[in-house]
Every structure is written in structure tokens, then in C-alpha cells.
C-alpha positions in Angstrom: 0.0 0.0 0.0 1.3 3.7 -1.1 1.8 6.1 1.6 -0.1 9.2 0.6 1.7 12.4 1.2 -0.4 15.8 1.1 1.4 18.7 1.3 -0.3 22.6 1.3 1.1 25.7 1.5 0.3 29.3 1.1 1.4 30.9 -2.5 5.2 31.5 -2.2 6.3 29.3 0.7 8.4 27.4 -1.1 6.4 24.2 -1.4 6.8 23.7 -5.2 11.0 24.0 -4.3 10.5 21.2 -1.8 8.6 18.9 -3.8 11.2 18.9 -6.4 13.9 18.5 -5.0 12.3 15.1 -2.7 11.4 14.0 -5.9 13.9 14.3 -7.8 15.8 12.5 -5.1 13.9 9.5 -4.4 13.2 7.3 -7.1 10.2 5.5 -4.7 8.2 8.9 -4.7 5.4 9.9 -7.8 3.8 12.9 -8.1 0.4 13.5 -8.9 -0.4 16.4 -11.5 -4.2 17.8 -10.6 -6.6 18.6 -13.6 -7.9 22.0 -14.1 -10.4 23.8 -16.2 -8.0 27.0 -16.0 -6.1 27.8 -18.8 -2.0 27.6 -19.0 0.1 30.7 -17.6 3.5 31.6 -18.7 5.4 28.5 -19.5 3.3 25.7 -18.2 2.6 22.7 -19.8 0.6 20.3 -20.5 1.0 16.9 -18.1 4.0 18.9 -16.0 2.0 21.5 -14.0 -1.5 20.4 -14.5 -3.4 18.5 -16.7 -6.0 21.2 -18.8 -9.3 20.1 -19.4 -12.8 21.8 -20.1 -15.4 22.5 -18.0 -17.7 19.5 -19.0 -15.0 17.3 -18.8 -14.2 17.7 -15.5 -17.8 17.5 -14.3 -18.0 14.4 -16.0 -15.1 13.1 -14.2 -16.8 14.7 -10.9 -19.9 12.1 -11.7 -17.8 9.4 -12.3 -15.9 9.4 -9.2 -13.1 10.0 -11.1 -11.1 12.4 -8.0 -9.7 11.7 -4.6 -10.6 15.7 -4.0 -11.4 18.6 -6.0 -12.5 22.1 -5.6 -13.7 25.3 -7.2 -11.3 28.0 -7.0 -12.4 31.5 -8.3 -14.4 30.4 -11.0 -12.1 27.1 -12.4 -12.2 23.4 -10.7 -9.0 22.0 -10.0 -8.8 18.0 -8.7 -6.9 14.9 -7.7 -7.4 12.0 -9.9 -7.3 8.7 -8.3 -5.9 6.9 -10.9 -2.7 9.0 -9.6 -2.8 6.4 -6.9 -3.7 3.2 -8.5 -0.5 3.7 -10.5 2.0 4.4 -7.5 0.4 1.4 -5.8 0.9 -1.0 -8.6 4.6 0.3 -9.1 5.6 0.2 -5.3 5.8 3.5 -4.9 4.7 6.3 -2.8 2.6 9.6 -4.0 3.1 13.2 -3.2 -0.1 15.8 -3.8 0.7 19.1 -3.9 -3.0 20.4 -2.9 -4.5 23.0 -0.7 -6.3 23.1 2.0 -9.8 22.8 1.3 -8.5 19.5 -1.2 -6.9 18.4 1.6 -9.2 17.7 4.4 -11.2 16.0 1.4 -8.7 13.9 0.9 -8.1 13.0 4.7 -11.8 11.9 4.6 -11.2 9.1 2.2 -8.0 8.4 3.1 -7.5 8.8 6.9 -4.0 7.8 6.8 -2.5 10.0 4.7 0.3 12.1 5.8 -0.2 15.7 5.9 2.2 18.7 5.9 1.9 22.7 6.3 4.7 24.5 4.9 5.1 28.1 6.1 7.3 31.2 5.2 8.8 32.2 8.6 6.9 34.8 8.2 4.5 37.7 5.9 7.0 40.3 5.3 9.1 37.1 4.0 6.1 35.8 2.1 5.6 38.9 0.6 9.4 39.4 -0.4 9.3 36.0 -1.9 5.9 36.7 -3.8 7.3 39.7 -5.3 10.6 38.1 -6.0 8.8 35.6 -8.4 7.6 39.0 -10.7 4.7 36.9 -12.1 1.9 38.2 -10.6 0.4 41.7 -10.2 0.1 44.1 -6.7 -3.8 43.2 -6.8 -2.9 39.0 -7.3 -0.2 39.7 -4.6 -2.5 40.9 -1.9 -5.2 38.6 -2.7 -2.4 36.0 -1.7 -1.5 37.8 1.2 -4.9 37.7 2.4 -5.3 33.8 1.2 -2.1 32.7 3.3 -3.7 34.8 6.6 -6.6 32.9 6.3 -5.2 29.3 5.3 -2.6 29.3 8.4 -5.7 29.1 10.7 -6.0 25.4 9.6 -2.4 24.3 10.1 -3.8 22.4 13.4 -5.1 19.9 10.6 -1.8 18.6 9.9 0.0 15.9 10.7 3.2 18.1 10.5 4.1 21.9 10.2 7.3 22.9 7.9 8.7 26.1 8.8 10.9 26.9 5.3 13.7 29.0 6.5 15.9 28.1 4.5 15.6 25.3 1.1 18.7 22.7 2.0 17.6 22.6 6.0 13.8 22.2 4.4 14.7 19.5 2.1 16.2 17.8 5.0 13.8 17.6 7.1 11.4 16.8 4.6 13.3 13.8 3.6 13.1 13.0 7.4 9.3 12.8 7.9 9.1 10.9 4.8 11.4 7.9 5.7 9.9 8.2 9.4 6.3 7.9 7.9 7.5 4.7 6.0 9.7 2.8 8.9 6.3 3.2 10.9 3.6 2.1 8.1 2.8 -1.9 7.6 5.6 -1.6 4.6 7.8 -2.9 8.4 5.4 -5.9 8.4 6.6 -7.3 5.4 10.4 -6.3 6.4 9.8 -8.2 9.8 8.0 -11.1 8.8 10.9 -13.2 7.1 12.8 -12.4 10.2 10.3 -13.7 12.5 9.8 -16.4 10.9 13.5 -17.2 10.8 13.6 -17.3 14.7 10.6 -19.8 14.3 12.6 -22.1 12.2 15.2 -22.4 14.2 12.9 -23.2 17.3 11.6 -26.3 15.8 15.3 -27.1 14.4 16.8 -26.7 17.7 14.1 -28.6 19.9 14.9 -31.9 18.7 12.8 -35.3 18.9 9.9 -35.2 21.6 10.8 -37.1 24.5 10.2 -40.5 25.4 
């Protein structure tokens, strides 16, 4: 069984650094890329940053079941599909979703043991340096953020864990930390500890001997 990793974070706290980097160091992690109805910004594309659909489309998907979560965000849907999981299951591997917070206690409803995480700036005059450092959005799209992260912190007592990102390397770190942590503790340990039990057990009944006489 895949252990489910949901990670939310207020716009420009670094999350989308983090991700990457665990990724692109553990070969036992996949990512899953959340449909939208929004249209592509700047340089996205296509099956990297999201996966662009219609309206209908994804309301189709809606009745079918097709999501773990989704949510309407200013006028466009944006969703999980589970199929994300199926696929990490079948290949041993574990899945990251990069969601936020309103996807994410979805999610905890169907899947209760998925492993939550709040990443934070350390704080809003640094999220607000780092928002304006990224010179994508306008002032109006950067106070509307500012606002968004005020009132997404309130839910950080949701989470299983809470990432303060001071700095990337020390970030990464400890990321990497609570993954293999959630993992040693999971059944995956079961199937490590099962050959050794049953080692001991064989060399009970090889050491007994003959019932007495």
C-alpha cells in the first residue's frame, strides 16, 4: 500500500521547491499532477504543471468518481485524480499531492492515513518578499495572496506536520526526514519483519529436537 503524502502551503512558501527537490531524489516517490479547467500561464505545460481540461469534462469526471478531492477556486475546478494512486500502488511507490487546504481535508476523509504537511514562510513580510521576487503576478494578485495565506494558516492544526521553510537545504532535510519516518512506521515494516520472525521460528523447531520419550 502507497503512503499518501499531502502537502499545502500558502502561495510563495516554497512548497513547489521542496517537492522537487524530494522528488527528484527519491526514485520510490510519484507525483500527482491535478486537472484543471484553468487555462496555461507563462510557461506551463501540459502533463507537467497540470493536466488542462474543459469545463464538462471535468464535471464528467466529478460524476464518475473519477477524484480523490477537487475544488472550485475562483471560478475554475481544480482535482486529484485517483488513478494518480492506482498507479503508484501498482509500481511500489509512494505519491506526493501538492494540494491546498480545502482539497486536503477532502482527501483525509477518504484516506484517513494520509500524511499531511503545512509549509510556512517564517513569516509575511518574508512571504511577501518572496511573492514579489517571483515577478509573475500583479500588486492586486499579490495581496489577494496575502490575504489567502492569513486565512489558510488558521487550519495548520489539521496537519500531521508543520514545515517552517527558512531556508531550502535545512527544508529538504527535514522533509526527507518525515518521509522515511512515515515509512519505517507504516505496515511496509510488516513485510520487512515477517521473514525475520519467521526465521527465529525455524530455528525453534530445528533446535528442539525429537519429543521425549
Amino acid at each position: 500500500m502507497s503512503v499518501v503524502f499531502v502537502l499545502s502551503a500558502p502561495s510563495g512558501s516554497g512548497k513547489s521547491t521542496l517537492v522537487r527537490r524530494v522528488l527528484d531524489a527519491d526514485p520510490k516517490l510519484a507525483f500527482s499532477i491535478s486537472y484543471t479547467t484553468r487555462r496555461p500561464r507563462g510557461s506551463e505545460k501540459e502533463g507537467q504543471n497540470y493536466h488542462y481540461t474543459d469545463r464538462a469534462s471535468f464535471e464528467r469526471m466529478i460524476a464518475n468518481g473519477e477524484f480523490l478531492e477537487w475544488a472550485e477556486v475562483f471560478g475554475n475546478y481544480y482535482g486529484t485524480h485517483r488513478g494518480y494512486l492506482d498507479q503508484a500502488a501498482e509500481a511500489g511507490r509512494d505519491l506526493v499531492l501538492d494540494i491546498d487546504v480545502q482539497g486536503a481535508a477532502q482527501l483525509k476523509e477518504k484516506i484517513p492515513d494520509a500524511v499531511s504537511l503545512f509549509i510556512l514562510a517564517p513569516s509575511r513580510e518574508e512571504l511577501e518578499k518572496r511573492l514579489r521576487a517571483r515577478s509573475e503576478d500583479a500588486e492586486e494578485v499579490i495581496q489577494r495572496r496575502l490575504r489567502e495565506a492569513a486565512e489558510e494558516i488558521r487550519h495548520y492544526h489539521q496537519y500531521d506536520y508543520v514545515l517552517v521553510n527558512h531556508e531550502v537545504e535545512q527544508s529538504v532535510e527535514r522533509l526527507q526526514s518525515i518521509i522515511a519516518a512515515e515509512r519505517m512506521r507504516r505496515n511496509r515494516m510488516e513485510v520487512a519483519i515477517r521473514p525475520i520472525l519467521e526465521s527465529f521460528r525455524t530455528d525453534q523447531v530445528r533446535t528442539a529436537g525429537p519429543p521425549e520419550k
